[in-house]
C-alpha positions in Angstrom: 103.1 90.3 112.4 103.8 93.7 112.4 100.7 96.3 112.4 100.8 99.3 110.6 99.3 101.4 112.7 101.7 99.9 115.3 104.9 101.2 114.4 107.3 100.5 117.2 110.8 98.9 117.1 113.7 97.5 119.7 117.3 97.9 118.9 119.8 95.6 120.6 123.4 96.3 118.6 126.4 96.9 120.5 127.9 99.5 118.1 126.3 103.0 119.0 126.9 104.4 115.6 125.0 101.8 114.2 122.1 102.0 116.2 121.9 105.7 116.3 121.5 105.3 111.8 118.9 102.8 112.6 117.0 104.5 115.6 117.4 107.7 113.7 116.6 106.8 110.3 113.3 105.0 111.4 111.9 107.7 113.7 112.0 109.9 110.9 110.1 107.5 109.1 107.4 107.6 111.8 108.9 104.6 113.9 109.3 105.1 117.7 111.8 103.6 119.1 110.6 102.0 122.8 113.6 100.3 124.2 117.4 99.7 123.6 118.3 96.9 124.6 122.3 96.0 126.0 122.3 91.8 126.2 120.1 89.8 125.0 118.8 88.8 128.4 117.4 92.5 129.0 115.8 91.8 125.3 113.8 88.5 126.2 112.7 90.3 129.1 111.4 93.8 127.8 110.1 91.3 124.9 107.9 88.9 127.1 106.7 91.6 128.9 105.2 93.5 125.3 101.8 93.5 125.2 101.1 92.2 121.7 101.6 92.9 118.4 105.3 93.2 119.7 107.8 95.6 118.4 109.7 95.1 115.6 113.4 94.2 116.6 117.0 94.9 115.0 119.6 92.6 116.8 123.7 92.5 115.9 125.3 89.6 116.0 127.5 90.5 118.6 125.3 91.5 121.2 126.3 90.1 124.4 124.5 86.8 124.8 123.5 86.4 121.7 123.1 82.6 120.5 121.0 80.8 118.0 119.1 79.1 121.0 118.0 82.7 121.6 117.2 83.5 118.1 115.1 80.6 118.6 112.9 81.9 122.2 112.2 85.0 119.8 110.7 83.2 116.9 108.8 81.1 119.5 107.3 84.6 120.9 106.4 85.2 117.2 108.9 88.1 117.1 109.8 89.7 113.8 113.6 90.6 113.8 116.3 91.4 111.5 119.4 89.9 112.4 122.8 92.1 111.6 125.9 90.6 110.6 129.0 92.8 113.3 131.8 90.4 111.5 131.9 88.4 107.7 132.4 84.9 109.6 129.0 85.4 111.6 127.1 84.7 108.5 128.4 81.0 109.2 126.8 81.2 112.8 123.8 82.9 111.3 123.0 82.4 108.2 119.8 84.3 108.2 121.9 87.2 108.7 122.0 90.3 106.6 124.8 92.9 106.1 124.4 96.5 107.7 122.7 98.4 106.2 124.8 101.7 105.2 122.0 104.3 104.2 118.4 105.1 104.7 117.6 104.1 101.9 119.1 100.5 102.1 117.7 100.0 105.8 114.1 101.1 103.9 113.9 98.5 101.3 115.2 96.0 103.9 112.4 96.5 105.8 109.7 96.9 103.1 111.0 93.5 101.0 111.2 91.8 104.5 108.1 92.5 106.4 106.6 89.7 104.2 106.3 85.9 105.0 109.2 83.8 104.6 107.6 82.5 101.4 106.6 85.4 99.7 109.9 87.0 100.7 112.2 88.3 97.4 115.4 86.9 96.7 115.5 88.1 93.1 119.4 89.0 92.0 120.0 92.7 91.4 120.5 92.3 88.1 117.0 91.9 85.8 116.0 92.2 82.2 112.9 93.8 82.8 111.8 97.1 83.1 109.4 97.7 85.8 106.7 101.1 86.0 104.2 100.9 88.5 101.1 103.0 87.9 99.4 104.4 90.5 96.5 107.1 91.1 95.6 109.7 93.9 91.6 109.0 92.8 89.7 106.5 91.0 88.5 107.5 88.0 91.0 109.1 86.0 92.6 106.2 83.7 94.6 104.4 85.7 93.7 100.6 84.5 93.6 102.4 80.8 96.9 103.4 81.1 98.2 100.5 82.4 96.5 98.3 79.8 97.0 100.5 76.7 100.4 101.5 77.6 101.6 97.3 77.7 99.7 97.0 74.3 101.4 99.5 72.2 105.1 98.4 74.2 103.8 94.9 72.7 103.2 96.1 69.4 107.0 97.1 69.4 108.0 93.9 69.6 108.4 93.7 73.5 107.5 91.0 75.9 105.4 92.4 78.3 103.6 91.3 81.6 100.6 93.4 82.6 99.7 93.2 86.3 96.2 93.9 87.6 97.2 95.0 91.4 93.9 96.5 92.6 93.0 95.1 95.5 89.5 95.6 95.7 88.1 96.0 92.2 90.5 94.3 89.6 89.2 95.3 86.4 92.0 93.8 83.9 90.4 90.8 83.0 86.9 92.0 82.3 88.5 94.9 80.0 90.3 92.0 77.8 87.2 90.2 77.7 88.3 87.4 80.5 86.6 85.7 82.5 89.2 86.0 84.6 93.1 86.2 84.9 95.5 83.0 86.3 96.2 83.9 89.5 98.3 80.7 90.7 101.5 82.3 89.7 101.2 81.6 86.4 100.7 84.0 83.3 98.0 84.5 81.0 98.8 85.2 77.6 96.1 87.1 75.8 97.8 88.5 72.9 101.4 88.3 70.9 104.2 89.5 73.6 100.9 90.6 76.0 100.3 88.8 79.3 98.6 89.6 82.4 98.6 88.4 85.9 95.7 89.6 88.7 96.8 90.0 92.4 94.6 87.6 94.7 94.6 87.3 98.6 94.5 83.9 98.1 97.5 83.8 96.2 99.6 86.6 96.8 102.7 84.3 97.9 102.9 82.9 94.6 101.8 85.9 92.9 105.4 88.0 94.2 107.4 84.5 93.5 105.8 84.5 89.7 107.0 88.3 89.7 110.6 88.0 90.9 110.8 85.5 88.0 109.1 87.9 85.3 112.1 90.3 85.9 114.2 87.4 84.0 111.3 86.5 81.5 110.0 89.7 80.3 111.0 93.1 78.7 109.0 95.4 80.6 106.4 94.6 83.5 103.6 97.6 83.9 101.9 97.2 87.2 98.4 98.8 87.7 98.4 99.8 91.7 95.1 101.3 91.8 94.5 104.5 94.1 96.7 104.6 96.9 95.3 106.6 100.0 97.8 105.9 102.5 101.3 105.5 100.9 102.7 105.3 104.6 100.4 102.4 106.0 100.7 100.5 102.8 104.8 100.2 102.8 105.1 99.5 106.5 102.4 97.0 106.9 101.8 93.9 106.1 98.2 93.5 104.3 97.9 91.3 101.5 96.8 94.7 99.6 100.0 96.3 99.5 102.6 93.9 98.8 102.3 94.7 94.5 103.6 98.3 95.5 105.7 97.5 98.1 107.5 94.7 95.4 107.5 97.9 93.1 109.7 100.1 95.5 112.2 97.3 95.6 112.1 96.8 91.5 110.3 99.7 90.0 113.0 101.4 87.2 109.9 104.4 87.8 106.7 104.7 89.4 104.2 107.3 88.3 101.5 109.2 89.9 98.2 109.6 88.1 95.9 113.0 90.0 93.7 115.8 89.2 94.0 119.9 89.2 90.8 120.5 90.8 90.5 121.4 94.9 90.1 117.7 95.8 93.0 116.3 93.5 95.3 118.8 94.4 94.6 118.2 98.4 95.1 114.6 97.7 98.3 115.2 95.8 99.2 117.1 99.0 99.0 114.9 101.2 100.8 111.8 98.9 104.1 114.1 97.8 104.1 114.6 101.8 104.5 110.9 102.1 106.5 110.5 99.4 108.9 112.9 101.5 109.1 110.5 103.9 109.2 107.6 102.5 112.1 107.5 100.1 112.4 105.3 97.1 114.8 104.1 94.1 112.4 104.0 92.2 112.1 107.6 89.9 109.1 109.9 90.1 106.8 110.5 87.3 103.7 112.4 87.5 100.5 112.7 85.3 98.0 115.2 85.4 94.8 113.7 83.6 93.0 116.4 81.8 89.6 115.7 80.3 90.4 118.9 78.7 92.0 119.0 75.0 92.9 122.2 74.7 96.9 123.0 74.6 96.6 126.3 76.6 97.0 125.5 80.4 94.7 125.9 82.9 94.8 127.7 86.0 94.0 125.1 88.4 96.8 123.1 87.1 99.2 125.6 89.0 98.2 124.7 92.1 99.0 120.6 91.5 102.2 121.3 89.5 103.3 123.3 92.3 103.3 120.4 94.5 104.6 117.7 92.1 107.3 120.1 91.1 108.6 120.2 95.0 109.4 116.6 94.5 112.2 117.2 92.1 110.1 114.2 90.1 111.6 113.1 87.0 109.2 114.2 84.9 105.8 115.5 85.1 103.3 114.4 81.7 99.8 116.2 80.8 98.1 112.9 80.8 95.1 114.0 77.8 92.1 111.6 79.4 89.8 110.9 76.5 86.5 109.4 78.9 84.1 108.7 75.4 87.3 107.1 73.8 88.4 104.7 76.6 84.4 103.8 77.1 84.2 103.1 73.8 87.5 100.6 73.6 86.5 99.0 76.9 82.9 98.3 75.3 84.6 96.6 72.4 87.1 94.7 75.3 89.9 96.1 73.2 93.2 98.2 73.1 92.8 102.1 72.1 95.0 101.4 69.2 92.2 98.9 67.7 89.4 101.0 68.7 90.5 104.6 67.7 94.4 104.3 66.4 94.3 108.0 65.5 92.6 108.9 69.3 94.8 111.3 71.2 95.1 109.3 73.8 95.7 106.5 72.2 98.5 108.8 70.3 99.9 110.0 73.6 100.4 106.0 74.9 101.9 105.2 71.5 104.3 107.8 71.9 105.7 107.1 75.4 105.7 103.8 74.8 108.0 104.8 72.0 110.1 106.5 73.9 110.5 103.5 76.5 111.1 100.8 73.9 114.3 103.0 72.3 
């Protein structure tokens, strides 16, 4: 098991152009890189000598000494590596093999997709039907769950199949706001409405929960996943607790992910610190963010400029005021129902409608 707050890592790859990406590209992600190994004798032997957790390792296939016996003395020591493939025909040698990685970003969802157990490990084809947004928020409190929720129902409405996931970690809320006693959380879906299902993230079953996603990207039209407030963007995609493997899915899958925050002093810090994360920690996935207003008022407001000015530095793909209606979203979670059944002609409920809209053309 790798540690997140442990972030060290071993090279042993013969080819010094290829270890310099790796080295390179992980120390600017906050990796440090504590030995280089030459053969793989010199690897066991800086290896048995680690104090535990032990590094993370990258190994080539043609590092001198190499053998699947070898391969074998590592997974003993309970070493996480990633094996390289140096030639096509080593992947008959090594089938657990994967192919270099070529960019930073490539060698980033490697690592995030992988740091996982062998069972809840992706192997979903590139190709999906889905369309995945992730929905995430810099504080609690500011609609994240509503959005999630109401944005699935109108998509729904328009005749999409659609999976809503509840990935809080700590406070799932999903199921009480449908008026379930709970959500299926063996993999399995839970259909609650026509073209509207929802699944809920558990420890318990988190290695079903990412095999019963990989498959919704076949099954589905859209998948929204609620991520709850996410403190430490950094911790969460390099480690491996149970808590952030929903996000860490969506950075492999995610078509967008978008950022939920506030204008006032606190938000804006908060936004800080995440777009500084999000500078280095790269990510297919596009960049949308949301300022939620309590306010209904069209003119802006000068504590916005402060958090636009941040967001804007991310070059994000779009940047929504997100009108938070607090009495209307009470209101249609006291009824356990959708905004467009409690107040069709809310403005929230109009702004939802509309980007939902804009998705489903």
């Amino acid at each position: 098991m790798v540690d997140s707050h442990n972030l060290t890592v071993v090279t042993a790859i013969r080819s010094a152009e290829s270890e310099n990406f790796i080295a390179s590209t992980l120390f600017n992600q906050g990796w440090s890189v504590t030995y280089r190994a030459l053969d793989c004798d010199s690897l066991l032997t800086f290896l048995q000598a680690s104090p535990s957790p032990r590094p993370l390792v990258f190994i080539a296939t043609d590092l001198e000494g190499l053998n699947p016996d070898s391969l074998q003395q590592l997974q003993a020591m309970g070493v996480k590596y990633f094996l390289i493939a140096a030639l096509q025909s080593d992947f008959e040698i090594y089938p657990e093999a994967v192919h270099q990685p070529t960019e930073a970003l490539e060698l980033l969802a490697l690592i995030r997709g992988s740091l996982r157990t062998p069972l809840i490990r992706s192997t979903t084809p590139k190709k999906a039907r889905a369309r995945t947004i992730a929905i995430a928020a810099t504080t609690g409190g500011i609609g994240c769950t509503t959005l999630a929720l109401n944005l699935g129902a109108e998509l729904s409405l328009l005749e999409k199949k659609v999976l809503i996931v509840d990935a809080h970690p700590h406070a799932p809320a999903l199921a009480t706001l449908l008026g379930e006693r709970g959500l299926n959380t063996s993999g399995e879906f839970r259909k609650f409405a026509q073209n509207l299902s929802a699944i809920e993230f558990t420890h318990e079953n988190i290695s079903e929960n990412i095999l019963a996603l990989d498959q919704a990207l076949h099954d589905f039209d859209f998948i929204i996943i609620d991520a709850g407030v996410i403190r430490e963007l950094s911790s969460t995609l390099t480690g491996r607790r149970w808590e952030g493997e929903a996000l860490i899915w969506a950075t492999l899958h995610a078509e967008q992910i978008w950022f939920m925050g506030t204008s006032d002093v606190l938000g804006v810090e908060r936004t800080r610190k995440l777009a500084g994360e999000l500078a280095l920690n790269p990510m297919k996935a596009k960049l949308v963010f949301l300022l939620s207003s309590r306010s209904q008022m069209k003119r802006k407001n000068p504590s916005d400029e402060g958090y636009l000015k941040v967001v804007t530095s991310l070059r994000p793909e779009r940047i929504m005021q997100y009108p938070f209606d607090a009495r209307g979203a009470t209101a249609a979670h006291e009824e356990k129902c959708a905004l467009y059944q409690s107040n069709e002609r809310g403005l929230l409920r109009k702004f939802i409608a509309e980007i939902a809209g804009e998705l489903a053309s």
